[in-house]
NULO-40270 format. One record per residue: x, y, z of N, C-alpha, C in turn. Coordinates in steps of 0.05 Angstrom, whole numbers, padded with zeros to 5 digits, always signed. Layout:
XYZXYZXYZ;...
***
This chain:
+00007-01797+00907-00013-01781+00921-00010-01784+00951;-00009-01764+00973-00009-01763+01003-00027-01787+01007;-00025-01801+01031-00046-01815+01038-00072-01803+01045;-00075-01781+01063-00096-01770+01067-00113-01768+01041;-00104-01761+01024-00109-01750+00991-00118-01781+00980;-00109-01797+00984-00119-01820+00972-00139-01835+00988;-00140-01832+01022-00166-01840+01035-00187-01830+01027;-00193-01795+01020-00210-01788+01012-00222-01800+00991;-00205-01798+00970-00214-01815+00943-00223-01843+00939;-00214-01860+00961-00219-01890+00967-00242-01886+00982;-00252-01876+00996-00277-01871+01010-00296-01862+00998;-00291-01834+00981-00309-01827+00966-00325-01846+00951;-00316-01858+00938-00319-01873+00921-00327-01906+00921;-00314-01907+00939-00325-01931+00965-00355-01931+00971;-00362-01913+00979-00382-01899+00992-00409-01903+00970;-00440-01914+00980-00447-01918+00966-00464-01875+00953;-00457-01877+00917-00454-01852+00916-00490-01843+00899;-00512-01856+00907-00528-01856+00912-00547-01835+00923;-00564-01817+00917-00573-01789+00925-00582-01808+00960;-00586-01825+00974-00586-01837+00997-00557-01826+01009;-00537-01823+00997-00509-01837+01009-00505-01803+01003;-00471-01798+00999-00468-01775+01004-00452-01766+00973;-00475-01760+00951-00475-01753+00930-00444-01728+00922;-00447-01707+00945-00427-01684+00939-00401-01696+00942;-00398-01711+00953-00369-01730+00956-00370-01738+00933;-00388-01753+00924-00375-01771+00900-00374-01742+00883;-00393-01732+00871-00387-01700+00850-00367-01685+00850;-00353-01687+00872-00331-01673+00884-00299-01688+00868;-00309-01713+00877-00285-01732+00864-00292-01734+00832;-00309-01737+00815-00317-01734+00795-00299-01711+00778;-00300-01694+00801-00292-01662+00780-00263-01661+00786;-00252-01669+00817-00217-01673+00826-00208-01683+00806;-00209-01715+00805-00182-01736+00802-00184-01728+00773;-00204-01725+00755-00189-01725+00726-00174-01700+00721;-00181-01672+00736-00165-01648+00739-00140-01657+00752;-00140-01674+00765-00108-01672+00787-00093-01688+00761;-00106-01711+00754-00095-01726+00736-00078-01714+00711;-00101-01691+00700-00092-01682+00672-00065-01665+00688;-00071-01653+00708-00039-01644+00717-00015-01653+00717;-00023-01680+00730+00004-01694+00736+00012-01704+00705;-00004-01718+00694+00006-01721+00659+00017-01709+00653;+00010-01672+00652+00022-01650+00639+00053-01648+00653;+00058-01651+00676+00080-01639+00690+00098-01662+00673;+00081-01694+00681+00106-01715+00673+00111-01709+00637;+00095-01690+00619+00103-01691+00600+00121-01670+00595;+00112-01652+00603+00127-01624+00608+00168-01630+00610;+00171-01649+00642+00189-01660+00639+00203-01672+00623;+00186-01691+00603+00203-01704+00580+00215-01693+00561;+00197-01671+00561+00209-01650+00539+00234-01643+00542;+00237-01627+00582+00259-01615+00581+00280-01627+00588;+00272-01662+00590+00302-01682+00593+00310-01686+00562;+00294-01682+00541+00300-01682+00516+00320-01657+00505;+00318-01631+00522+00324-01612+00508+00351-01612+00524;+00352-01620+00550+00380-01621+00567+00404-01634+00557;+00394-01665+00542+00410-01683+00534+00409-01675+00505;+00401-01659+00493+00410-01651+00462+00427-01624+00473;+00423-01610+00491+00440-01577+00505+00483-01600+00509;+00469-01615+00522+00495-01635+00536+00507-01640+00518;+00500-01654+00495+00507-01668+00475+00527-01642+00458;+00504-01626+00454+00516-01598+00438+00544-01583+00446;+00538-01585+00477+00563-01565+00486+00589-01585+00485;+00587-01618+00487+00612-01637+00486+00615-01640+00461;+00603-01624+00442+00616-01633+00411+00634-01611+00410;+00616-01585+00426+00642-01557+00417+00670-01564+00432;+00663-01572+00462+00687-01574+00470+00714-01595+00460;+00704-01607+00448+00725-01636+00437+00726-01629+00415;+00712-01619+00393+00716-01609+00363+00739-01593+00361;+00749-01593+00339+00780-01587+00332+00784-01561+00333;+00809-01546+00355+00803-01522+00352+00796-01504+00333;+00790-01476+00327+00787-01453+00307+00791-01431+00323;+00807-01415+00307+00818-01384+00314+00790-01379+00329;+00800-01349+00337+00778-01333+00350+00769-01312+00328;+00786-01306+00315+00770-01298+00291+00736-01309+00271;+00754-01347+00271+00731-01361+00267+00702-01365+00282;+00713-01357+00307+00696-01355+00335+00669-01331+00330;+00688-01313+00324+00672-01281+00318+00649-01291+00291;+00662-01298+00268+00648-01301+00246+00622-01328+00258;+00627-01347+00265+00602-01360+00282+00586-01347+00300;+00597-01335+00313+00578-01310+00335+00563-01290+00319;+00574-01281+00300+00556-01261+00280+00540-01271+00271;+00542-01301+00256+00524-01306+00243+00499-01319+00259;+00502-01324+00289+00483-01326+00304+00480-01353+00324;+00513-01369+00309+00519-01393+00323+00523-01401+00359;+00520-01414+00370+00524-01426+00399+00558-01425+00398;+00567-01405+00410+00603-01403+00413+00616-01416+00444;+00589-01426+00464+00601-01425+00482+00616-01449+00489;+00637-01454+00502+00657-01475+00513+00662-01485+00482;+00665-01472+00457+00675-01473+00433+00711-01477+00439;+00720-01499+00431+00754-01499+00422+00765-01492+00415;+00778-01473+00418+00798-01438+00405+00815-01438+00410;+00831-01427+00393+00855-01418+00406+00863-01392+00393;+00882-01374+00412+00888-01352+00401+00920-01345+00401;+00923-01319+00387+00962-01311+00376+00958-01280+00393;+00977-01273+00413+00977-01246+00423+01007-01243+00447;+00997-01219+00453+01014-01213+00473+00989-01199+00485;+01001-01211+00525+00992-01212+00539+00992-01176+00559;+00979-01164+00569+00974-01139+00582+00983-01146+00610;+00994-01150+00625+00989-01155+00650+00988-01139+00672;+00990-01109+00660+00983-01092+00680+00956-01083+00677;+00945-01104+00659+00912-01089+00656+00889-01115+00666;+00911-01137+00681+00892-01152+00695+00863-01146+00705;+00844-01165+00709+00813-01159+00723+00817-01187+00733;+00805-01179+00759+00798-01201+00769+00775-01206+00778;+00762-01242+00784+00741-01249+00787+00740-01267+00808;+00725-01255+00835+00726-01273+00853+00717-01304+00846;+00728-01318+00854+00732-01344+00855+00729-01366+00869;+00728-01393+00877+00742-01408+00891+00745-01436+00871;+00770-01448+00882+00784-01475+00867+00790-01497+00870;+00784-01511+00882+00787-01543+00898+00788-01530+00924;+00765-01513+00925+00764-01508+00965+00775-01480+00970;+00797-01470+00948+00805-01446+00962+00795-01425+00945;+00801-01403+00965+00784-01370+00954+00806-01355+00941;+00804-01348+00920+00821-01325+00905+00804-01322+00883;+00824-01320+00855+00806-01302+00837+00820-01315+00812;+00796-01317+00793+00805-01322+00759+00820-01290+00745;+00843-01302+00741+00857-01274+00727+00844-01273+00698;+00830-01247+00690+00825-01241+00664+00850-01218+00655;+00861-01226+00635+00884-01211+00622+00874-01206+00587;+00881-01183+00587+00871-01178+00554+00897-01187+00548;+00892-01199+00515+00907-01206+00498+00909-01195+00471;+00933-01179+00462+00933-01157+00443+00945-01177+00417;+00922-01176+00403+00936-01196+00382+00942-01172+00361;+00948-01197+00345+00967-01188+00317+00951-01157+00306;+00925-01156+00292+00911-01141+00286+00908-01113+00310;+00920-01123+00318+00910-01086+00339+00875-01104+00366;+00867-01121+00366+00843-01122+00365+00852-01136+00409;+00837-01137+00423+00835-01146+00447+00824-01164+00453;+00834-01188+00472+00813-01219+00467+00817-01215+00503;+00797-01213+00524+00800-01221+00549+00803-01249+00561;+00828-01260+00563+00832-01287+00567+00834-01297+00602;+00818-01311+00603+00821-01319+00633+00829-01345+00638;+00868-01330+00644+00886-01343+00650+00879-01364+00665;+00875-01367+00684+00861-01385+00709+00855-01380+00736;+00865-01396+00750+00861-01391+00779+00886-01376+00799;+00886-01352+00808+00906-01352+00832+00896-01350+00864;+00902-01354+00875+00893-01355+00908+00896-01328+00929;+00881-01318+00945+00880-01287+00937+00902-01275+00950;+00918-01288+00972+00938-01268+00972+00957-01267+00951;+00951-01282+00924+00980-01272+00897+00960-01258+00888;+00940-01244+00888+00920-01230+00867+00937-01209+00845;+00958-01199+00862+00980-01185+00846+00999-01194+00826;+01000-01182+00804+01018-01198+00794+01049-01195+00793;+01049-01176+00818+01077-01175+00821+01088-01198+00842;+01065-01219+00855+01070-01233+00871+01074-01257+00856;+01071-01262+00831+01070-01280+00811+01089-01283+00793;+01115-01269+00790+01137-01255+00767+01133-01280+00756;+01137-01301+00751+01148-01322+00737+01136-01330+00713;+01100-01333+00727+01081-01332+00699+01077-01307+00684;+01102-01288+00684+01080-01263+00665+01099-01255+00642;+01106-01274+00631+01110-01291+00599+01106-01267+00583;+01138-01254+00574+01130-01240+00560+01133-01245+00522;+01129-01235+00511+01129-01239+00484+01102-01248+00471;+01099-01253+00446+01077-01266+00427+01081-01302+00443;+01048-01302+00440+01047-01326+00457+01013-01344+00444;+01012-01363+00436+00995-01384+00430+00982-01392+00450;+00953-01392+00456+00932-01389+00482+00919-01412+00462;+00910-01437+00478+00886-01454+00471+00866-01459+00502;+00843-01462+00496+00823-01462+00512+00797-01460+00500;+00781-01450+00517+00740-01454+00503+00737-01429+00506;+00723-01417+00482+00710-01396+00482+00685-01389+00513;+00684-01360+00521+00661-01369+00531+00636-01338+00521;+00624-01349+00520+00591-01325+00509+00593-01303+00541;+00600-01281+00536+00589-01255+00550+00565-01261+00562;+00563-01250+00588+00534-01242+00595+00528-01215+00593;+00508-01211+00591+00491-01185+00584+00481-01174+00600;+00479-01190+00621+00470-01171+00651+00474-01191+00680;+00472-01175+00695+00480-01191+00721+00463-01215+00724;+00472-01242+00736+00456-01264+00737+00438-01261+00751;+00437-01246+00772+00418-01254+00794+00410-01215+00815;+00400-01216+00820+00403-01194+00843+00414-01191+00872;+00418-01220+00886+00439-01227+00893+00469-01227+00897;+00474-01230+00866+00502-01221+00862+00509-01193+00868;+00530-01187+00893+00539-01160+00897+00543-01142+00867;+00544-01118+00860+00558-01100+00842+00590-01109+00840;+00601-01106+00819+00623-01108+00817+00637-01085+00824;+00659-01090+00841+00678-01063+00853+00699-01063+00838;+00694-01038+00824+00727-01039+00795+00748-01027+00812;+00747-00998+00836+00761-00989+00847+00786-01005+00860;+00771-01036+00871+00781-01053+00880+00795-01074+00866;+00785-01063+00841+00792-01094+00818+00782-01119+00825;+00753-01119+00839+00744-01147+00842+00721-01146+00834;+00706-01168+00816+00686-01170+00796+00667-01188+00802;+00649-01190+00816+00633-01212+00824+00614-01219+00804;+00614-01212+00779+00602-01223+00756+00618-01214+00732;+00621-01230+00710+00637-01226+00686+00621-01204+00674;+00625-01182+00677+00620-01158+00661+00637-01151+00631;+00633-01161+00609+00662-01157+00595+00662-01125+00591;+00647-01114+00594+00646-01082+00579+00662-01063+00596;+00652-01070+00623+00671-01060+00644+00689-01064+00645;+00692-01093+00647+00725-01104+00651+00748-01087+00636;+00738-01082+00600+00752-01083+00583+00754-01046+00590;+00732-01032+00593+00722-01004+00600+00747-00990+00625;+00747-01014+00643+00757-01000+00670+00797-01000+00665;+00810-01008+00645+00829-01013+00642+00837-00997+00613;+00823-00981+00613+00817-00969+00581+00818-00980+00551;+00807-01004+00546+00809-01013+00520+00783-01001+00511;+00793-01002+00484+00777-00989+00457+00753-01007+00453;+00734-00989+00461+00703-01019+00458+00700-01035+00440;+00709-01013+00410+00698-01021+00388+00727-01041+00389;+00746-01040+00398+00764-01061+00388+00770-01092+00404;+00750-01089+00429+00750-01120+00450+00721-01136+00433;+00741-01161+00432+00727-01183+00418+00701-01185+00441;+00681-01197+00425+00652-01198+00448+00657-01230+00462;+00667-01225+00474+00665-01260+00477+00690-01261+00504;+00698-01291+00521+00728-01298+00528+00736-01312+00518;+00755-01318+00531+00763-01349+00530+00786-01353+00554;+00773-01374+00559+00781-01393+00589+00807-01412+00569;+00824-01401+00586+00857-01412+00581+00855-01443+00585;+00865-01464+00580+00867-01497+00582+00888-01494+00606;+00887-01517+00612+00911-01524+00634+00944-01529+00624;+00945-01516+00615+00979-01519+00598+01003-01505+00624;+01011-01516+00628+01032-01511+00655+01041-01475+00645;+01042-01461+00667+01051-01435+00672+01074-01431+00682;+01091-01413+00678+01126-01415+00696+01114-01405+00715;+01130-01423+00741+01113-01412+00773+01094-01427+00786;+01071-01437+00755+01046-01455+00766+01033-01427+00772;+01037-01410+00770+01004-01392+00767+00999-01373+00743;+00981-01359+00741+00948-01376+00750+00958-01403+00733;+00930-01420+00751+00919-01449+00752+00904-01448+00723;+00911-01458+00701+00892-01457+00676+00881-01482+00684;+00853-01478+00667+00835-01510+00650+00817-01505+00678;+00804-01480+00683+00787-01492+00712+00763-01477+00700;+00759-01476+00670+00723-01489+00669+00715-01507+00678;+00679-01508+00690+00668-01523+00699+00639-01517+00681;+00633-01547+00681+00616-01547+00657+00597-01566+00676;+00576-01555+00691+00560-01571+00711+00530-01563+00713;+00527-01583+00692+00493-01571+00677+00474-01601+00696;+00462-01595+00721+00451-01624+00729+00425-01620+00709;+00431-01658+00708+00401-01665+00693+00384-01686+00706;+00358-01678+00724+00347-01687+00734+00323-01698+00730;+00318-01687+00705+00288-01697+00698+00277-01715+00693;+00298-01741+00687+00287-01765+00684+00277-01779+00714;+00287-01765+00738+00269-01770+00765+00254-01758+00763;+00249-01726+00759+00222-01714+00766+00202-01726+00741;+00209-01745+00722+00190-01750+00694+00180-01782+00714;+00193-01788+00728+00184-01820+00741+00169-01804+00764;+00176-01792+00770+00159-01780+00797+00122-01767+00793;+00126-01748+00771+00100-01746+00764+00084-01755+00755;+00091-01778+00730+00075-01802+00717+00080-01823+00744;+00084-01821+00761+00086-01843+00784+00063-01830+00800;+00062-01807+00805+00038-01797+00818+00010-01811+00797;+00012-01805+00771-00006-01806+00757-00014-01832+00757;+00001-01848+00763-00005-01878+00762-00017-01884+00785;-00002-01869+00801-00021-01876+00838-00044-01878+00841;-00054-01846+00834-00079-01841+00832-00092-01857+00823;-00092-01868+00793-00105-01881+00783-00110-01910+00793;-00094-01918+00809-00091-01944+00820-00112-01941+00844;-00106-01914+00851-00134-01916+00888-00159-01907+00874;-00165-01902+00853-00189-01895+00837-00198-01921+00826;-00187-01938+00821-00196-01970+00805-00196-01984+00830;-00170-01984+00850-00186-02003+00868-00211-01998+00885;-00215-01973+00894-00235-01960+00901-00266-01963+00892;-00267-01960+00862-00287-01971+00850-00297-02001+00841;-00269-02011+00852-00274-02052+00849-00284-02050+00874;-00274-02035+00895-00284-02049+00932-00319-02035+00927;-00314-02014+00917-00349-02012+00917-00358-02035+00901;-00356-02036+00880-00371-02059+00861-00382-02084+00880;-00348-02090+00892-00360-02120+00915-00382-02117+00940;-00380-02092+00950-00402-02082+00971-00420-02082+00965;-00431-02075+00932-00454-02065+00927-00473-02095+00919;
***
């Protein structure tokens, strides 16, 4: 509690609270501290909850990522049935599009370029948007890249990642397709602006692993999985308020006791 906030309350209460003395002070504090109190309880409980639900979210997403890969097929059949696919361990069988690249502005240990998303035409006819990794923006081309653009049937491992459904924020610029730069993962567009068949692009990505590229680009394995969990300070912070209070409320009413 502020100090000012706690003189009042040490005074109030201090104070002899006696229809002589100054009764609305003490009534006043009567009706505050157990309202401020039931607050601060609620917030510090509130918190525990959501350090409980963080460290079971944490827990959840490091089992998908370390659990033994499964097709993307298998991926789909979990996603239908209503499962958590994201940073899931996959891997997929295709040949690579590379003239139907999308790109997504970026930056990578400091520098600005863009995550290459490349559809991947597998066996079945069907489209998987795989995001190769990182390139730095003057290679944004992939003709500035010849080395990584690997042609043939090719074995992709990496983490699934869950589509978004709408822009994160209002903040985030529009995505400029004209330009081929995407300031939010749109998959509908992505897959839309390069003409794939809706009904035939998988709902989902997947973020390529770091497996060396001829050339070294793109940079695979640059998921970042950076969920902070803070709540066990803000859970000491609010039951720490709650304790305060209660501490200038008891001493407060021992210093009256001895006055009186």
């Amino acid at each position: 509690m502020p100090p000012r906030e706690c003189s009042i309350v040490n005074e109030t209460l201090a104070d002899d609270a006696s229809p002589a003395g100054r009764p609305w002070r003490f009534w006043l504090a009567v009706i505050l501290v157990p309202i401020a109190l039931g607050i601060l309880l609620s917030l510090g409980t509130w918190q525990v909850q959501r350090l409980h639900w963080k460290e079971d979210l944490l827990a959840s997403i490091e089992a998908r990522r370390t659990a033994a890969p499964v097709s993307v097929e298998a991926i789909e059949q979990e996603l239908g049935a209503g499962a958590e696919i994201d940073y899931r361990a996959a891997t997929a069988s295709g040949r690579f599009l590379y003239d139907k690249e999308r790109h997504f502005l970026a930056t990578h240990r400091g520098q600005s370029g863009f995550y290459v998303y490349t559809p991947l035409v597998m066996t079945d006819g069907r489209y998987l948007l795989v995001n190769r990794g990182f390139v730095p923006y003057d290679r944004k081309e992939p003709s500035t890249r010849p080395e990584g653009l690997v042609e043939g049937e090719q074995k992709i491992s990496g983490l699934a990642r869950a589509r978004l459904d709408e822009k994160p924020s209002a903040l985030v610029p529009d995505n400029d397709e004209a330009a081929n730069i995407f300031y939010w993962k749109d998959l509908d567009r992505m897959a839309a602006s390069v003409d794939l068949p809706q009904d035939k692009v998988l709902p989902f990505f997947l973020d390529a692993d770091d497996q060396p590229v001829s050339g070294g680009l793109p940079i695979g394995g640059v998921t970042v999985i950076d969920l902070p969990n803070n709540h066990l300070q803000y859970v000491i912070t609010w039951y720490g308020l709650a304790f305060a209070l209660v501490s200038v409320v008891l001493y407060a009413l021992v210093k009256r006791r001895f006055r009186s």
